[in-house]
C-alpha positions as CSV (number, residue, x, y, z in Angstrom):
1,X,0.0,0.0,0.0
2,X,1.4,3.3,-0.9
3,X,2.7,5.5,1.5
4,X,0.8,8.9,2.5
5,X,2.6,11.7,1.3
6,X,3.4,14.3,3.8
7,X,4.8,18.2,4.2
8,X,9.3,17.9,5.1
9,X,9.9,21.3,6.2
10,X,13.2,22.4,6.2
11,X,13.6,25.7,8.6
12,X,16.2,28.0,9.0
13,X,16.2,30.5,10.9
14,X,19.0,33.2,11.1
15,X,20.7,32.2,14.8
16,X,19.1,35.0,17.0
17,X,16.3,34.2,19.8
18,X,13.6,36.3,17.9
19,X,14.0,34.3,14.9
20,X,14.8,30.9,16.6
21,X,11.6,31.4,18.5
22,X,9.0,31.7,16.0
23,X,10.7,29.2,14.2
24,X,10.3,26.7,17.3
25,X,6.7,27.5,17.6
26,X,6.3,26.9,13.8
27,X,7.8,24.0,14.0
28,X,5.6,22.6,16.5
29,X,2.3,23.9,14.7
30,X,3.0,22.0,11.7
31,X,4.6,18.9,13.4
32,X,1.2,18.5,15.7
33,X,-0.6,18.7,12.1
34,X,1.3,15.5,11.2
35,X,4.2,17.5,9.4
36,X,7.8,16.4,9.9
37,X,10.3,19.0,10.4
38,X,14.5,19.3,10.4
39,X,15.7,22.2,12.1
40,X,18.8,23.8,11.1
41,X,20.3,25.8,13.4
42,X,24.0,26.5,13.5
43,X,26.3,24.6,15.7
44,X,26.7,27.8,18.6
45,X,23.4,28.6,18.3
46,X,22.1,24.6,19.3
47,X,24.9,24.4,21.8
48,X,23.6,27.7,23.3
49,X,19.9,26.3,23.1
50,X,20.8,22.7,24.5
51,X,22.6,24.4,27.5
52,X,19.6,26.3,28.5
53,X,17.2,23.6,27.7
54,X,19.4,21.0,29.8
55,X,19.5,23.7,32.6
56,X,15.9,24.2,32.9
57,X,14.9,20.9,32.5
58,X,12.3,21.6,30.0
59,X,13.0,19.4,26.7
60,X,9.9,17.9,25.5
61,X,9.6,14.4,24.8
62,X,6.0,14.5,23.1
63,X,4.8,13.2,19.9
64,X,4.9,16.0,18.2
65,X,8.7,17.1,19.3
66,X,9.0,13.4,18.0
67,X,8.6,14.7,14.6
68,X,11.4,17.6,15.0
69,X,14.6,16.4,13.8
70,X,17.8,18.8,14.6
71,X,20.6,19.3,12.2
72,X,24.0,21.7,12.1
73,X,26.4,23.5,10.0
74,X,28.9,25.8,11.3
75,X,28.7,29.7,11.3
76,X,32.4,29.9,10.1
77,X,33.3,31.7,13.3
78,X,36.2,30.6,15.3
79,X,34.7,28.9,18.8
80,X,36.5,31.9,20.8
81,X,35.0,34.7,18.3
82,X,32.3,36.8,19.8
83,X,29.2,36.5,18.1
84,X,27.7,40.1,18.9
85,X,28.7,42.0,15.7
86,X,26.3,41.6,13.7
87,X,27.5,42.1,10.6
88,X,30.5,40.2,10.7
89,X,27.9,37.3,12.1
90,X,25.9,38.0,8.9
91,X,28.6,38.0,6.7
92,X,29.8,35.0,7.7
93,X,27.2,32.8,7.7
94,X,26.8,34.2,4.0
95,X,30.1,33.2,3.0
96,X,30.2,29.8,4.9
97,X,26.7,27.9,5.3
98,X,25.6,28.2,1.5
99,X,28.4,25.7,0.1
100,X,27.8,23.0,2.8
101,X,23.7,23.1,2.9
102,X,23.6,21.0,-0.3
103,X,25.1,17.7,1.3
104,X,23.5,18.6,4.5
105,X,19.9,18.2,2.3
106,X,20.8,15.2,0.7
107,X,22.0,13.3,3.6
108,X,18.9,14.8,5.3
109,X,16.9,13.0,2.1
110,X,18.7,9.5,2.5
111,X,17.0,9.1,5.9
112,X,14.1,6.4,6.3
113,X,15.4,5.1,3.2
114,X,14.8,8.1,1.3
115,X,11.2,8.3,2.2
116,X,9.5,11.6,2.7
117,X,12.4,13.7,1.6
118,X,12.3,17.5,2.3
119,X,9.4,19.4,0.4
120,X,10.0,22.9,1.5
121,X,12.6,25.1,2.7
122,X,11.5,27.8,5.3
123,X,13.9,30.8,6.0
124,X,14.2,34.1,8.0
125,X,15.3,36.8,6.9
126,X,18.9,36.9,6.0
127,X,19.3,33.4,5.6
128,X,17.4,34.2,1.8
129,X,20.4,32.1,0.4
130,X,19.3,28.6,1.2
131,X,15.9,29.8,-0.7
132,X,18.6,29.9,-3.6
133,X,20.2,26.3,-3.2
134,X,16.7,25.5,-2.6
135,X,15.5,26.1,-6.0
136,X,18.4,24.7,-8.0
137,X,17.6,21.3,-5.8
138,X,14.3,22.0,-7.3
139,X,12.9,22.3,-3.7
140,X,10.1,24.7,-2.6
141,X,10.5,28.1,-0.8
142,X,9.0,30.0,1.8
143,X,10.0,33.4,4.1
144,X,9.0,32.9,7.6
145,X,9.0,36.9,8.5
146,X,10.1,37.4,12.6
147,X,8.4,40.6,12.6
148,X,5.3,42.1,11.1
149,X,3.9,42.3,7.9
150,X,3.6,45.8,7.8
151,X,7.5,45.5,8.4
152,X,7.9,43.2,5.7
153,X,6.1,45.0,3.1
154,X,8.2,48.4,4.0
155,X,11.4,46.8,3.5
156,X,10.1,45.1,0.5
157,X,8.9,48.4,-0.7
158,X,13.1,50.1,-0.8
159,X,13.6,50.2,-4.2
160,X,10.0,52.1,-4.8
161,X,10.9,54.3,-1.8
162,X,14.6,54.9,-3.5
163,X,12.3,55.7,-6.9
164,X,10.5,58.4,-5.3
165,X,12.8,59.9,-3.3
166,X,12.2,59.3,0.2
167,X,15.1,57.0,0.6
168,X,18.7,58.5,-0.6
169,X,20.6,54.9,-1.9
170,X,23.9,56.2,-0.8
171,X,23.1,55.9,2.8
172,X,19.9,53.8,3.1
173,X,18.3,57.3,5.1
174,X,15.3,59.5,4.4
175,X,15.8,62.5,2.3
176,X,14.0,64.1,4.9
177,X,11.7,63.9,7.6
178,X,8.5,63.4,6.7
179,X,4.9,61.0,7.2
180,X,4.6,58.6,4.5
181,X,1.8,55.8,3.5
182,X,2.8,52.5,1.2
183,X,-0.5,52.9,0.5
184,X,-3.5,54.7,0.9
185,X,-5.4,53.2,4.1
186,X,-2.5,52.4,6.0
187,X,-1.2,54.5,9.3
188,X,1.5,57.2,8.7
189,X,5.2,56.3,9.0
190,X,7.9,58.4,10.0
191,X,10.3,58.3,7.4
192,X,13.1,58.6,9.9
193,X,11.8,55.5,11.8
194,X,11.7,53.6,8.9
195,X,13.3,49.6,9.8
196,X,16.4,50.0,8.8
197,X,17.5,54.1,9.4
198,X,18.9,52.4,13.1
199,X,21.7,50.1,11.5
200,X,24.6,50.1,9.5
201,X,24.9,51.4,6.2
202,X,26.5,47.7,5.1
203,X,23.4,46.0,6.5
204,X,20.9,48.6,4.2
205,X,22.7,47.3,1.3
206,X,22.6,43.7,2.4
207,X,18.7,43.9,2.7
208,X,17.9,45.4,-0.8
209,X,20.0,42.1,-2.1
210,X,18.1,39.9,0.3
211,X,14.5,41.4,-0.6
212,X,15.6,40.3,-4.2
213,X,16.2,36.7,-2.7
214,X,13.5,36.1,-0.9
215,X,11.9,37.0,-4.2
216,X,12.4,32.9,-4.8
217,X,9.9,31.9,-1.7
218,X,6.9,31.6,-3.1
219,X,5.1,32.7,0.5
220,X,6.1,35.0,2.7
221,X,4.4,33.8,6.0
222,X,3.4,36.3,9.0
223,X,2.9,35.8,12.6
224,X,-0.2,37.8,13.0
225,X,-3.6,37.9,11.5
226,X,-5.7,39.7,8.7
227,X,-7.7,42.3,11.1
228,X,-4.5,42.9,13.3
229,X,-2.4,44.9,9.8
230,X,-5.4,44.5,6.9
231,X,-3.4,47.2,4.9
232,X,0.1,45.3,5.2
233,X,-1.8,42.4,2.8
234,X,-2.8,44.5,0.2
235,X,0.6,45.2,-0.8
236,X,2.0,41.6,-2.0
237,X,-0.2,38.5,-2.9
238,X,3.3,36.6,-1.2
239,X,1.9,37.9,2.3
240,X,-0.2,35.2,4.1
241,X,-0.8,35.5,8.0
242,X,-0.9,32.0,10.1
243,X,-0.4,33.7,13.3
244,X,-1.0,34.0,15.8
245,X,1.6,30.8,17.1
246,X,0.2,30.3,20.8
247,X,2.2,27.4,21.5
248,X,4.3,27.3,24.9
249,X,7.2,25.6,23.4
250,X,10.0,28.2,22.5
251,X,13.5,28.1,22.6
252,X,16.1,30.1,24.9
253,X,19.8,30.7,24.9
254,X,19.1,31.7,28.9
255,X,18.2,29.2,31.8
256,X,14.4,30.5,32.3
257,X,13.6,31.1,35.7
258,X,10.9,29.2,36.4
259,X,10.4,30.0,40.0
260,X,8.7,33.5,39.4
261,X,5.9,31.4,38.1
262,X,5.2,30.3,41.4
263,X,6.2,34.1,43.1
264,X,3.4,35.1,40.6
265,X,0.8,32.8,42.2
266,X,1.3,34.7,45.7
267,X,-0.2,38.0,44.2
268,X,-3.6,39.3,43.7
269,X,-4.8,39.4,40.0
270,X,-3.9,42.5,37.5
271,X,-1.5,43.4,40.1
272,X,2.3,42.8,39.1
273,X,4.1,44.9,36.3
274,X,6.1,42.9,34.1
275,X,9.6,44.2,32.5
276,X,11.7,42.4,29.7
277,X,13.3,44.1,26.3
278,X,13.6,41.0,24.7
279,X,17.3,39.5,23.7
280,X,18.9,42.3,22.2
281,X,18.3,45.5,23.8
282,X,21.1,47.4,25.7
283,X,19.8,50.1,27.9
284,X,22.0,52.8,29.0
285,X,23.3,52.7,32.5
286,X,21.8,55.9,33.1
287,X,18.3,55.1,31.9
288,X,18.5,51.7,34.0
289,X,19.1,53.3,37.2
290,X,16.1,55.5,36.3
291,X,14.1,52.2,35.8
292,X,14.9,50.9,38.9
293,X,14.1,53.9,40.9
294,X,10.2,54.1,39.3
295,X,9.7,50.9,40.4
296,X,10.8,51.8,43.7
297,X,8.4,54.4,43.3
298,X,5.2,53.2,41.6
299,X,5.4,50.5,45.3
300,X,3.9,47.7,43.3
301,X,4.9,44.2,42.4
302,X,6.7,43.6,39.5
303,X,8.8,41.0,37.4
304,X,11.8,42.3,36.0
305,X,14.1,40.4,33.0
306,X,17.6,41.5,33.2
307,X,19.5,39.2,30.9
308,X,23.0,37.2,32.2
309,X,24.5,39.2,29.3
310,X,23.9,42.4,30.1
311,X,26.9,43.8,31.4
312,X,28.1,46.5,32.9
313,X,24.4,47.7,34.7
314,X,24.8,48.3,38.1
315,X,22.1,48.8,40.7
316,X,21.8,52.1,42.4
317,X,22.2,52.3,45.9
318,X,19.1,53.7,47.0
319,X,17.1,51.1,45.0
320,X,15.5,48.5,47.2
321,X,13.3,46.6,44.9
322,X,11.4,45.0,48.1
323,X,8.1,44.8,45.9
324,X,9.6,42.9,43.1
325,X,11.5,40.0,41.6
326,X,14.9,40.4,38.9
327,X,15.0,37.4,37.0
328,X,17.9,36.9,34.2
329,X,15.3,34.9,32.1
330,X,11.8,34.4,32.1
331,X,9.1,31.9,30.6
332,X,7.1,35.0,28.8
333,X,4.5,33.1,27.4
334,X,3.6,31.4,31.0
335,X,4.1,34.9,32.1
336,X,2.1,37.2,30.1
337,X,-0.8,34.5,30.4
338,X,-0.8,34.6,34.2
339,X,-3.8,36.1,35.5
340,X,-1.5,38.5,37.8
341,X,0.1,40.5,35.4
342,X,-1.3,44.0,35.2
343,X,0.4,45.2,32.2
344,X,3.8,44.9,30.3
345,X,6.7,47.1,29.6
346,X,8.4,46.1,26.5
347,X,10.7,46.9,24.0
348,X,8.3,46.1,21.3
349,X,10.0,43.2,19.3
350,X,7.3,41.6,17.1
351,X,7.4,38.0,19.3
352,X,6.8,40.2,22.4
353,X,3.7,42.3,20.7
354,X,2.1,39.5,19.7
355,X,2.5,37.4,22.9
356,X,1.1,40.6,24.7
357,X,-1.9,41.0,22.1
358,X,-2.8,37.2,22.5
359,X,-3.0,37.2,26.4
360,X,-4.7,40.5,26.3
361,X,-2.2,42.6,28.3
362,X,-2.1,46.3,28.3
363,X,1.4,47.3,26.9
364,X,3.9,50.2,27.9
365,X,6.0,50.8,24.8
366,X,9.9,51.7,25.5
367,X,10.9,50.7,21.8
368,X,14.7,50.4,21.1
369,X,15.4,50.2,17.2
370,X,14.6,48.9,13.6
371,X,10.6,47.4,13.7
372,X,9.9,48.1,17.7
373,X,9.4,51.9,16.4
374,X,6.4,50.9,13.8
375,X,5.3,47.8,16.7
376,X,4.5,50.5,19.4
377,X,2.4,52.7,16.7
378,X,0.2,50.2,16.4
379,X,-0.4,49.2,20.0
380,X,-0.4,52.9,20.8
381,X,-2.2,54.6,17.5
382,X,-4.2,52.1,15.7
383,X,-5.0,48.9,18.2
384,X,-5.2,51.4,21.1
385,X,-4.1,48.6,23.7
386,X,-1.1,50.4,25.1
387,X,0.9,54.0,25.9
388,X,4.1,55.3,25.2
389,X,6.8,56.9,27.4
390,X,8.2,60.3,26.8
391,X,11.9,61.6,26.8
392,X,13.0,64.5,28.9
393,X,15.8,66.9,27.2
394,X,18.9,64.2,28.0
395,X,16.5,61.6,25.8
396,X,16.0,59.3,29.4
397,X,12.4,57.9,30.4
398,X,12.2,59.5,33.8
399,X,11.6,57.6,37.1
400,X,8.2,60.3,37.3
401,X,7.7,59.5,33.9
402,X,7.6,55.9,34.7
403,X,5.7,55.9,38.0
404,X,3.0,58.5,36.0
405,X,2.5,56.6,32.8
406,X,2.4,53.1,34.7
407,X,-0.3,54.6,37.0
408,X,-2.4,56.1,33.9
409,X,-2.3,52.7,32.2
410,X,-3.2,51.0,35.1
411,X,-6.2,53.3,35.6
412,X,-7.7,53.3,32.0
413,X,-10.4,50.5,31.8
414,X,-11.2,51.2,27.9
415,X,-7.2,49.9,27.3
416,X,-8.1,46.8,29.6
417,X,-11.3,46.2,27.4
418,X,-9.7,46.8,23.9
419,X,-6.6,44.6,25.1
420,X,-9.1,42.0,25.7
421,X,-11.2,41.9,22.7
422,X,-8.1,42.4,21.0
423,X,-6.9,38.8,22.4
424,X,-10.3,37.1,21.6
425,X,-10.1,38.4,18.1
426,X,-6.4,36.9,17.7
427,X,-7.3,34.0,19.1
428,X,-10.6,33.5,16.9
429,X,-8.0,33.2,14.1
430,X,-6.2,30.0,15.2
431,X,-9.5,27.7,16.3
432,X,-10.6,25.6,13.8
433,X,-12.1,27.4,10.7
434,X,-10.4,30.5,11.5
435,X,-8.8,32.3,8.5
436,X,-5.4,31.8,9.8
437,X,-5.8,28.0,10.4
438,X,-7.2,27.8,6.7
439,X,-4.4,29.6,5.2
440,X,-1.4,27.1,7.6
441,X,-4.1,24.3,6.4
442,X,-3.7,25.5,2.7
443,X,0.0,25.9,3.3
444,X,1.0,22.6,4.5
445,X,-1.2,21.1,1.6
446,X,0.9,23.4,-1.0
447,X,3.8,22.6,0.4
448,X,3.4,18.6,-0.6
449,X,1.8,19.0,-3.7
């Protein structure tokens, strides 16, 4: 009797935690629909991942983690090199994984006797390559985006915004300052907030090559739903949302702290404040020391994420902290779906909005660079689910500022009812029948045709 046919997904996400993440929770969401998945990570990125995974104690041994099979290539960094210039990161993996990832396929193919042989490459962003080795394998492509669509389709719209004049090619930034719309119905964006005007000139120049790429993957798939960015869709028949992904498995290169789960269960509901600015923000040592003393103030719980690897932040003196609990990594998900958290300061990294929206949390937005800019206008502007902070003269969120904007938040009930319509909504999506099930549904079906 013949064999049923079913989706391979090969995923590869570029080796930072807001890509491996969605990529993990992807992975799951197609293995529990029967899909078999091998993820490629490189070989510091899985040692970083088992390390934390072995230290918490939380590798799964399910069915459906049963169907994810983990593979390696190296970065082409030396074991001692420091893997926090991103560019020379880039670069490297560029140079070193492309030539290798053809025998890595075909051995990947040879398993089970060559049954049910990869039918579809999945990449993140600058890993747009391996869509390229994909396709002269005569293997299917797809872009599995780690921030929003609205993101996506601005960066896929630089060589229309170089056109007209808004973007000067020699330097990848704004002509000048001004609102702009891709198209008509969408919210204004600063053009000097635009995703890329925070990073390197090299890396501008890198992404109008990789847009071209990713031209190859035949969908470009979205964490987030229709109704969340309707105007985001409109510009590329590629776009298709299958978000939101609501499944507690997710990867770390941090032991989570798992305790503060339990601290969380000694506190009234709505009540605790919880901090984190995802992987890759740095805060100035002068704006944490205002952070810590506006907690002081505000006198409420809170849950504060202050990763291993940020160095050289130092406690003030006067800040006791008696209210609350520093963690160096926390389980977000568990956390933003506890029925004690009151509201959530973040950075505003696409994984973090979306994990906010879908637990119906009330947001305070203290974005940091690239997307989190165009993430906290629409929580703030056009969802209406959260507030921002604002600067004084020296550009620091002041302890006042802090305690004042936490305590408006906390006092407005039509954020807390939009935040929770807001998560039904989301969630609505994902059931059965709901248009982003049908689109994964009709996505997994493509993908084995």
């Amino acid at each position: 009797m013949a064999k049923t046919q079913t989706s391979h997904f090969l995923v590869i996400p570029f080796p930072v935690l807001g890509h491996v993440n969605p990529f993990m929770q992807f992975s799951h969401v197609v293995a529990k629909h029967g899909c078999k998945v091998t993820f490629l990570n490189t070989e510091s990125s899985q040692k970083r991942a088992n390390q934390a995974a072995s230290a918490s104690a939380s590798a799964s041994s399910d069915q459906t983690a049963a169907r994810i099979n983990f593979v390696t290539l190296p970065d082409g960094l030396d074991p001692e090199d420091e893997r926090n210039d991103p560019l020379k990161f880039l670069f490297s993996i560029k140079t070193s994984m492309p030539p290798l990832l053809p025998k890595l396929i075909e051995e990947v193919n040879e398993l089970d006797g060559g049954e049910n042989k990869i039918s579809c490459i999945v990449v993140s962003m600058n890993m747009g390559w391996a869509l390229e080795v994909g396709q002269k394998m005569g293997i299917k492509g797809a872009l599995l985006f780690p921030g929003s669509a609205t993101t996506l389709a601005c960066t896929d719209s630089m060589h229309r915004l170089i056109d007209e004049g808004i973007i000067d090619p020699q330097n990848g930034l704004p002509t000048k300052k001004q609102e702009i719309k891709l198209c008509p119905d969408m919210p204004s964006m600063d053009s000097s907030r635009l995703p890329w005007c925070t990073l390197p000139k090299p890396f501008f120049d890198h992404l109008l090559q990789e847009m071209q790429t990713l031209r190859l993957g035949s969908w470009w798939l979205c964490n987030t739903t229709h109704q969340l960015e309707p105007w985001a869709f409109s510009l590329s028949p590629k776009l298709l949302p299958i978000g939101p992904f609501i499944d507690q498995t997710t990867a770390s290169f941090w032991q989570e702290d798992t305790d503060c789960l339990q601290w969380l269960d000694h506190h009234p509901p709505k009540s605790v404040i919880y901090i984190s600015f995802g992987s890759l923000a740095v805060m100035d040592p002068t704006q944490f020391t205002e952070l810590a003393l506006g907690l002081d103030l505000l006198q409420k719980p809170f849950l504060w994420v202050v990763r291993p690897n940020n160095k050289g932040l130092v406690y003030p003196q006067e800040f006791k902290g008696c209210k609350g609990k520093i963690v160096g990594w926390a389980p977000q998900k568990k956390v933003l779906a506890h029925p004690t958290i009151a509201c959530f300061i973040s950075h505003c990294g696409w994984n973090s909005t979306m994990e906010g929206v879908y637990s119906g949390v009330p947001f305070l937005c203290w974005p940091f660079f690239t997307d989190q800019f165009q993430d906290k206008a629409y929580v703030c502007d056009v969802w209406k689910v959260g507030m921002g902070f604002e600067k004084d003269e020296n550009g620091i969120i002041t302890r006042g500022e802090i305690k004042k904007k936490v305590e408006e938040l906390l006092a407005d009930e039509g954020i807390r009812e939009r935040s929770l319509k807001l998560k039904e909504m989301t969630l609505n999506n994902v059931d059965e029948g709901g248009q982003s099930s049908n689109n994964l549904n009709m996505f997994i079906n493509w993908a084995k045709e």
